[in-house]
FITI-263025 format. One record per residue (C-alpha): x, y, z; residue in one letter. Coordinates in Angstrom, 3 decimals. Example, Ala and Ser with C-alpha at 12.3 -4.5 7.8 and 13.67 -1.06 7.14 Angstrom:
BEGIN
ATOM | 12.300 | -4.500 | 7.800 | A
ATOM | 13.670 | -1.060 | 7.140 | S
// end
This chain:
BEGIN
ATOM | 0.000 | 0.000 | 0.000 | X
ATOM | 1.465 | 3.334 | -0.889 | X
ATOM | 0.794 | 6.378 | 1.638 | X
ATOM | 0.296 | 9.790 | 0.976 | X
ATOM | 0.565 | 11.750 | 3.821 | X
ATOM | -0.944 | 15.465 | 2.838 | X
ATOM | -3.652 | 15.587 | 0.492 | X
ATOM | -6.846 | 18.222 | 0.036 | X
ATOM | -9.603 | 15.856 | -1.467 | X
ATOM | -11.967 | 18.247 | -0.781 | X
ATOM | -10.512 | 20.595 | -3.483 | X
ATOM | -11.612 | 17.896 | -6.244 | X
ATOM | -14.525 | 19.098 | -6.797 | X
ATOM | -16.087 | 17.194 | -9.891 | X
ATOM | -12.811 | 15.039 | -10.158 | X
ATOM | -13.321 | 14.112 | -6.672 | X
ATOM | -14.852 | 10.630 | -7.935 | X
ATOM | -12.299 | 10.152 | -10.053 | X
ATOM | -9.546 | 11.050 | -6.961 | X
ATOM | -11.512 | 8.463 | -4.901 | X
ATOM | -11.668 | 5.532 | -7.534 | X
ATOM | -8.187 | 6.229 | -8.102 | X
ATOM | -6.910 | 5.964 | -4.207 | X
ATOM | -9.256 | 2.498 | -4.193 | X
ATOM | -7.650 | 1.244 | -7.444 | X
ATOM | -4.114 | 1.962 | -6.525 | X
ATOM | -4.406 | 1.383 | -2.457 | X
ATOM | -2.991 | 4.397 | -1.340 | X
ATOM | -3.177 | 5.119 | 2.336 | X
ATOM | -4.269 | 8.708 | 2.119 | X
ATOM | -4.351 | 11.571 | 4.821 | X
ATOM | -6.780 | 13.817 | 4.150 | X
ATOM | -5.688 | 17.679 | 5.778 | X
ATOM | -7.985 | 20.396 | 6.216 | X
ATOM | -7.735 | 24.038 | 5.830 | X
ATOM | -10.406 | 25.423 | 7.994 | X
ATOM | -13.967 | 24.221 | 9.699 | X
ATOM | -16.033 | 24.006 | 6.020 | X
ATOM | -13.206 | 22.041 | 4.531 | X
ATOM | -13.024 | 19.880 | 7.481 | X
ATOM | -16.789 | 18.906 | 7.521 | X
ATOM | -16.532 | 18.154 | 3.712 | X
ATOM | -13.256 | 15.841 | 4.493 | X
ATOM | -15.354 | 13.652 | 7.163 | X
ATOM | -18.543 | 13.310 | 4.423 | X
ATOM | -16.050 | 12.466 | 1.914 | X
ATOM | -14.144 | 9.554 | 4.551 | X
ATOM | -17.084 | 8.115 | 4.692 | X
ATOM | -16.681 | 6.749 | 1.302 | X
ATOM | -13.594 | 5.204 | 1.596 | X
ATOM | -11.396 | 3.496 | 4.458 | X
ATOM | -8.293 | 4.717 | 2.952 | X
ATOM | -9.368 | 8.336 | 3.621 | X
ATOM | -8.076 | 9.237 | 6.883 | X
ATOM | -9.363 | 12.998 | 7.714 | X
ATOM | -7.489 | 15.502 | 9.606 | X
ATOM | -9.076 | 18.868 | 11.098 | X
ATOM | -6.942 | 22.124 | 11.141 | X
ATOM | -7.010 | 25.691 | 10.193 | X
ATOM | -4.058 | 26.706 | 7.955 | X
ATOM | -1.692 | 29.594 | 8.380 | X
ATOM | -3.345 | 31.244 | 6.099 | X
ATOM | -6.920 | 31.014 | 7.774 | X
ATOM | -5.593 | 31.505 | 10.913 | X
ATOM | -6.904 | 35.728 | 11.173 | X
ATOM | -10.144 | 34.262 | 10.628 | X
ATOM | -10.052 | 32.363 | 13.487 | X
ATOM | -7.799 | 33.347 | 16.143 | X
ATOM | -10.768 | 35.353 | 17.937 | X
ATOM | -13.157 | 32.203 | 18.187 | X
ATOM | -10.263 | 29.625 | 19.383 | X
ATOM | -12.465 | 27.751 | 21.448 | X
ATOM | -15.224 | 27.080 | 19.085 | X
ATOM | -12.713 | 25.112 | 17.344 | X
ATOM | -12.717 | 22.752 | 20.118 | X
ATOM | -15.610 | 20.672 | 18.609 | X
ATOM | -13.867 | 19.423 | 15.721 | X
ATOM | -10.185 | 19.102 | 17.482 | X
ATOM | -12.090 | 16.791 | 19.437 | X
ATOM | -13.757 | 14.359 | 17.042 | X
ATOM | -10.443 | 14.406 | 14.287 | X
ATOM | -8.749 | 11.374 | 14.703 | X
ATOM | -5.322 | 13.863 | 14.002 | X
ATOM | -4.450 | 17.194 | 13.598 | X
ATOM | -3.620 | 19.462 | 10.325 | X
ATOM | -3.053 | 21.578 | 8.080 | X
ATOM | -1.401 | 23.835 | 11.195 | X
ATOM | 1.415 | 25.150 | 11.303 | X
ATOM | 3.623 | 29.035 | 10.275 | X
ATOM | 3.629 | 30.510 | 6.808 | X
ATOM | 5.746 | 33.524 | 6.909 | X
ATOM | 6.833 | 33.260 | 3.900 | X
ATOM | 4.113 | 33.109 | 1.307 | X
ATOM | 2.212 | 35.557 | 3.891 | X
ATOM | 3.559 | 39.056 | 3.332 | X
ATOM | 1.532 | 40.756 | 6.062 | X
ATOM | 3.379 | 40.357 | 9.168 | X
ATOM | 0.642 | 42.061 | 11.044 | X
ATOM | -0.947 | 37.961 | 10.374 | X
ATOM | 2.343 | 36.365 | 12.403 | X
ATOM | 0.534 | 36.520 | 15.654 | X
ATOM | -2.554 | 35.513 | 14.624 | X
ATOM | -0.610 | 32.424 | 13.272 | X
ATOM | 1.562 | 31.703 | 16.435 | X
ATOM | -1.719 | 32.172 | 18.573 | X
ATOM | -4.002 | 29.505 | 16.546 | X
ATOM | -0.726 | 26.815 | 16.377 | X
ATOM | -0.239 | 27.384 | 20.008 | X
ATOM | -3.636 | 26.713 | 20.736 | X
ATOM | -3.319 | 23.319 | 18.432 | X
ATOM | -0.548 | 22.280 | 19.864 | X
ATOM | -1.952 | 22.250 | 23.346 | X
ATOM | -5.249 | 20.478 | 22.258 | X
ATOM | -2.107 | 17.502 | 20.394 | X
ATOM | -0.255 | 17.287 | 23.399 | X
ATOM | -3.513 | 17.125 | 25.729 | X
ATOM | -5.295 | 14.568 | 23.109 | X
ATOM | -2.149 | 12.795 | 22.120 | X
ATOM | -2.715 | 13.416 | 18.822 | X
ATOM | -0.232 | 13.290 | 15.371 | X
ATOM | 0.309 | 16.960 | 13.911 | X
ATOM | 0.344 | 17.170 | 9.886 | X
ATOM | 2.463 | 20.876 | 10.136 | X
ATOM | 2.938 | 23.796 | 7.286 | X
ATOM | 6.383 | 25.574 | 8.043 | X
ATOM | 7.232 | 27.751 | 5.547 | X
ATOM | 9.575 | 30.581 | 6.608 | X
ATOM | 9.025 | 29.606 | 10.165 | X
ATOM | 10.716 | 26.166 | 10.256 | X
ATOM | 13.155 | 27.898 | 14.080 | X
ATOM | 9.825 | 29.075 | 15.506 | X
ATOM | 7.859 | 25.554 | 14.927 | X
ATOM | 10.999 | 23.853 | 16.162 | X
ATOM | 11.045 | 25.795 | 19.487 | X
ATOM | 6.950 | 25.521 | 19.653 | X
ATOM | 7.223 | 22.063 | 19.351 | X
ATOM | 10.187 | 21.579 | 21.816 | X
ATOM | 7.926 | 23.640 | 24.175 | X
ATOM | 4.501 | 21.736 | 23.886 | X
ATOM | 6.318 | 18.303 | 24.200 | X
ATOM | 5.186 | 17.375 | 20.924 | X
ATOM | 5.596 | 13.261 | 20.625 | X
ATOM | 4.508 | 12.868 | 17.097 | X
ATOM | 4.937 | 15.386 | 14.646 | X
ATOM | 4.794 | 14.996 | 10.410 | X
ATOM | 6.680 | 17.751 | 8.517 | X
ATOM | 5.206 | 18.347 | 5.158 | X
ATOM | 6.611 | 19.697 | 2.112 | X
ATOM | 9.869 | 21.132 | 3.796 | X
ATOM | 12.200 | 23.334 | 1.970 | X
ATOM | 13.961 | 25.105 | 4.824 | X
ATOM | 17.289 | 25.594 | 5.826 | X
ATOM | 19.028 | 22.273 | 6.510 | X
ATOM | 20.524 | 22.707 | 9.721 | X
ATOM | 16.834 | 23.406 | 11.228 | X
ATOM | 16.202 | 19.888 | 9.403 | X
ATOM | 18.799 | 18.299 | 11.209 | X
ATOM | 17.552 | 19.658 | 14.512 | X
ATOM | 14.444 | 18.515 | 13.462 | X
ATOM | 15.367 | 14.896 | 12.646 | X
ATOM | 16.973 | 14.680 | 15.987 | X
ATOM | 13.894 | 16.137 | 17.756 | X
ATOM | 12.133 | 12.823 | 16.028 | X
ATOM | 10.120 | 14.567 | 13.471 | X
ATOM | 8.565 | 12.677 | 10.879 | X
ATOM | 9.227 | 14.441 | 6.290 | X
ATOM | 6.609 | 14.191 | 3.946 | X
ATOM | 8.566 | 14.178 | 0.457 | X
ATOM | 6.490 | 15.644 | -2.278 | X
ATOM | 5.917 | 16.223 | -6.042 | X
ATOM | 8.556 | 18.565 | -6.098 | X
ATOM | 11.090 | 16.015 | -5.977 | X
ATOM | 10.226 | 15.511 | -9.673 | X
ATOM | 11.694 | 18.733 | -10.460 | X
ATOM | 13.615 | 19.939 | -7.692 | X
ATOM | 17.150 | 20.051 | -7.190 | X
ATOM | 17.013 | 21.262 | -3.438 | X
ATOM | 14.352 | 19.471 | -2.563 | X
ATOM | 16.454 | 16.277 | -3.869 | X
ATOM | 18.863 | 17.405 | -1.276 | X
ATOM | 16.585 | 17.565 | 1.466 | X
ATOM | 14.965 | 14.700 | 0.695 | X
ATOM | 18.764 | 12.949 | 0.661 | X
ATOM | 19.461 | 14.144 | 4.308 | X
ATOM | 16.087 | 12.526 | 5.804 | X
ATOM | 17.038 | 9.795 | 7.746 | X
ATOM | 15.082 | 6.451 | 6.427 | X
ATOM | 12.920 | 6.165 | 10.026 | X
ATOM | 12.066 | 9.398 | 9.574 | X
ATOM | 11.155 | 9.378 | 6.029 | X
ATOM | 7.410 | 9.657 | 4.419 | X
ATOM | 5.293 | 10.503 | 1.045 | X
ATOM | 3.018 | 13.056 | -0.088 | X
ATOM | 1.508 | 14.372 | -3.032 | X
ATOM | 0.020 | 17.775 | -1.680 | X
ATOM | -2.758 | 17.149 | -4.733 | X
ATOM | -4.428 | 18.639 | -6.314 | X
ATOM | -2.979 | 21.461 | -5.573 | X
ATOM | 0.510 | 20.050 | -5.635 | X
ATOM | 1.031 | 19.480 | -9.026 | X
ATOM | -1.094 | 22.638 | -10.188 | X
ATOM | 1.507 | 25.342 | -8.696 | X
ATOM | 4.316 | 23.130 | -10.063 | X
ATOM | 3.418 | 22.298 | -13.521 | X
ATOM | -0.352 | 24.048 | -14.125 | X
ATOM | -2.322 | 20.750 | -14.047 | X
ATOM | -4.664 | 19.191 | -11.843 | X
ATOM | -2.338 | 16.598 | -9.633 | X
ATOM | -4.457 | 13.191 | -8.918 | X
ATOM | -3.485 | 10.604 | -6.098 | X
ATOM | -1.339 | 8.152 | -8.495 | X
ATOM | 1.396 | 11.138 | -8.618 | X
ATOM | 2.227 | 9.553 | -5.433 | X
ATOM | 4.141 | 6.693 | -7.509 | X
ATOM | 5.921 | 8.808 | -9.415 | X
ATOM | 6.989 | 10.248 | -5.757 | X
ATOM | 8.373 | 7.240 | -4.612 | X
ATOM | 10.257 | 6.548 | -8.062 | X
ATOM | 11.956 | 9.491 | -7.802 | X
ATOM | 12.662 | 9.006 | -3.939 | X
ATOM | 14.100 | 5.977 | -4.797 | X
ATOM | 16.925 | 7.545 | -7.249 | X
ATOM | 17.548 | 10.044 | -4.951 | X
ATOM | 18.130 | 7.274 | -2.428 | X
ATOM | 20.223 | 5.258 | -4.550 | X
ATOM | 17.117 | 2.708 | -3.532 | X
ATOM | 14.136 | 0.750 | -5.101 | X
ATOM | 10.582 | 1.822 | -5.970 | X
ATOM | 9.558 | -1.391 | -4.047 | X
ATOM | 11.858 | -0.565 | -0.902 | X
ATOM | 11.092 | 2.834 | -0.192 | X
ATOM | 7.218 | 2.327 | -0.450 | X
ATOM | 8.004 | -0.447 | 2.128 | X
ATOM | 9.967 | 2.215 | 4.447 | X
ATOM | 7.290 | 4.953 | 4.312 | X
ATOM | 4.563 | 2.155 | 4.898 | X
ATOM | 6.652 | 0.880 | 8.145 | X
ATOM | 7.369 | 4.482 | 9.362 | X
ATOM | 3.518 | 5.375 | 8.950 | X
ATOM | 2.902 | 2.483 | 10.521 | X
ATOM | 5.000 | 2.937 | 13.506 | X
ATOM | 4.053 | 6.636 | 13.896 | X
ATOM | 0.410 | 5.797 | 14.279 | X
ATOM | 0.976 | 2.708 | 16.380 | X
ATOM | -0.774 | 2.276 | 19.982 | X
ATOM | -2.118 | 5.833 | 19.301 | X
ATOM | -5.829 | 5.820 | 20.475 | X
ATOM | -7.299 | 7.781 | 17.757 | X
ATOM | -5.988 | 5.697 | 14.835 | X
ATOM | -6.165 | 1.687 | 15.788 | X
ATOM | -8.701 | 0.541 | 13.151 | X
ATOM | -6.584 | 2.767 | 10.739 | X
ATOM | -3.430 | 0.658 | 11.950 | X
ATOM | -5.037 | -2.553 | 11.469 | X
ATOM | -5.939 | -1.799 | 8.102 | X
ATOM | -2.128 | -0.738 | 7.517 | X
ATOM | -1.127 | -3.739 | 9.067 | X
ATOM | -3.273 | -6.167 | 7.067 | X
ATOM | -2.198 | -4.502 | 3.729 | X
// end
């Protein structure tokens, strides 16, 4: 089973059928992130339709303004997510710094409802890969998933020795530094993603669908100097591990485990 670890199904829209056959057809293991409330309510309809669709509640950097004033009516859907994302720091893509509080606020605030629920945090860092590193230091953070990083390296390396968990994306297809980084992730530590559709739309202009994830894990494994077939089998066992004994996600381990 392949696993891609940050995907927005609910931004198919009328390819969302197609998305979903595809993700059925090909068996990919797929967590589903969310954006804000709407997108998150849409996410747990659309898990409903397949066991492979594991859905994630978060409000996204870019949201966060929105929300930061109404924090604890965010508490009904942090409760019933089986994990946590898209949260995380965007100061990068963000040019208004006047947002940066707003953003630190709403990640605080989900990083005390993780550490409370013991729950697996699917994090956006760009341009604020120190600050997440200290927050997550802080908070006591046991299970964290990086995705998409393209920060400096030596915050990677204090990352990987925190125990932090690296998506790998699409943009290894074209990517030079992000070849790099995704040569310095240590194997335990290493995982998929396809970002889709979205992923492969700011990349290349086209609509990315869930089999880009192979063509993830073929590149991975030149990078790696590996196999297709062996680094699917490392991100399986690392997703596998991460999620293991964790309350939340048992029936979604058993289905990993049986695969």
């Amino acid at each position: 089973m392949l696993i891609d670890a940050h995907v927005h199904l609910d931004k198919y829209g009328d390819l969302l059928d197609e998305a979903l056959n595809e993700i059925e057809r090909e068996r990919i293991f797929t967590f589903a992130t969310a954006m804000d409330a709407p997108s998150y309510l849409e996410l747990r309809q659309i898990a409903q339709r397949s066991a492979l669709v594991l859905p994630a509640f978060g409000i996204h950097p870019k949201r966060a303004p929105e929300y930061v004033a109404r924090l604890r009516d965010l508490s009904q859907y942090i409760e019933t997510s089986p994990a946590i994302g898209e949260i995380g720091l965007d100061f990068h893509w963000v040019k208004d710094s006047s947002e940066y509080p707003a953003q630190l606020k709403v990640l605080e605030y989900f990083f005390a409802a993780a550490r409370e629920q013991q729950k697996i945090v699917n994090l956006h860092t760009k341009g604020g890969e120190k600050q997440i590193l200290d927050l997550l230091e802080r908070y006591d953070i046991k299970r964290a998933l990086i995705h998409w990083y393209s920060g400096p390296l030596d915050i990677l390396r204090a990352l990987v020795q925190f125990g932090a968990y690296f998506t790998v994306g699409v943009e290894v297809l074209y990517s030079e530094s992000i070849r790099t980084i995704a040569g310095e992730i240590p194997d335990h530590l290493l995982l998929t993603e396809t970002d889709n559709p979205g992923g492969m739309k700011w990349l290349k202009g086209v609509v990315g669908m869930p089999a880009d994830i192979q063509k993830v894990v073929e590149h991975l494994a030149r990078v790696r100097n590996s196999t297709p077939a062996a680094v699917s089998r490392t991100v399986h066992a690392n997703f596998s591990r991460m999620i293991k004994d964790d309350p939340w996600l048992r029936d979604t381990h058993s289905l990993l485990s049986g695969s």
